[in-house]
C-alpha positions in Angstrom: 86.9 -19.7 101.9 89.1 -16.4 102.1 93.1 -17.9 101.4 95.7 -15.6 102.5 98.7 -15.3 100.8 101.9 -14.3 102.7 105.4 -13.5 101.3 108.1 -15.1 103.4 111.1 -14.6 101.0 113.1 -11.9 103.1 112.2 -13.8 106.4 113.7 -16.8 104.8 117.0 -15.3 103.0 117.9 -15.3 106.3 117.8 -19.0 106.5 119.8 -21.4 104.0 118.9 -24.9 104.2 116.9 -24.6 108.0 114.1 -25.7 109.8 111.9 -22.9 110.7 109.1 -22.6 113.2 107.0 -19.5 112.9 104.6 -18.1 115.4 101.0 -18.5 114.1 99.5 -15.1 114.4 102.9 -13.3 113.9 104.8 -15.4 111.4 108.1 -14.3 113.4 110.6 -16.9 113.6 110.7 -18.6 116.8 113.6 -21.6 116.1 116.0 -22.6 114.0 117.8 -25.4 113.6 118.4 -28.7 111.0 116.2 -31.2 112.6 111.9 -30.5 112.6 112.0 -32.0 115.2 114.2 -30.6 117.5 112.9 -27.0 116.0 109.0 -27.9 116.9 110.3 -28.9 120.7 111.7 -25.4 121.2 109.0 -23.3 119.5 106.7 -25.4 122.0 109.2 -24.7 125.3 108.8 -21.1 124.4 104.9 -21.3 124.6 104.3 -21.6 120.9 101.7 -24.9 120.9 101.2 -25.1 117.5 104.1 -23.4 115.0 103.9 -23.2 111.5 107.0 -25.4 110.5 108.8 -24.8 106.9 112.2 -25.5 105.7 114.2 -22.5 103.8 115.6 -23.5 100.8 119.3 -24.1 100.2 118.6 -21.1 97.4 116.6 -19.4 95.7 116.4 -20.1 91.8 114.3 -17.5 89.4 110.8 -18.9 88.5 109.3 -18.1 85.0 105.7 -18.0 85.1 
């Protein structure tokens, strides 16, 4: 099993502290907003059945590897 990795980190400067719903095959932002819930119900009104749902974080720290 092939994983694919995607970088999200200028999509989601964008973002502090949101509920995002991505389209699936695109991984463009579809909604917005502080509740998962509320974000998921208008991904799906605008024909998105299944969106990829992630928070952005309220910021971005350095990690040390």
């Amino acid at each position: 099993m092939k994983i694919q990795t995607v970088d999200l980190s200028k999509t989601l400067k964008n973002y502090k502290n949101e509920w995002l719903a991505l389209n699936p095959d695109s991984l463009k932002v579809v909604a917005t907003g502080n509740k998962p819930k509320n974000v998921l119900e208008d991904a799906r009104n605008k024909g998105i059945l299944s969106p990829v749902l992630t928070k952005a974080p309220a910021n971005y720290g350095t990690y040390i590897l």
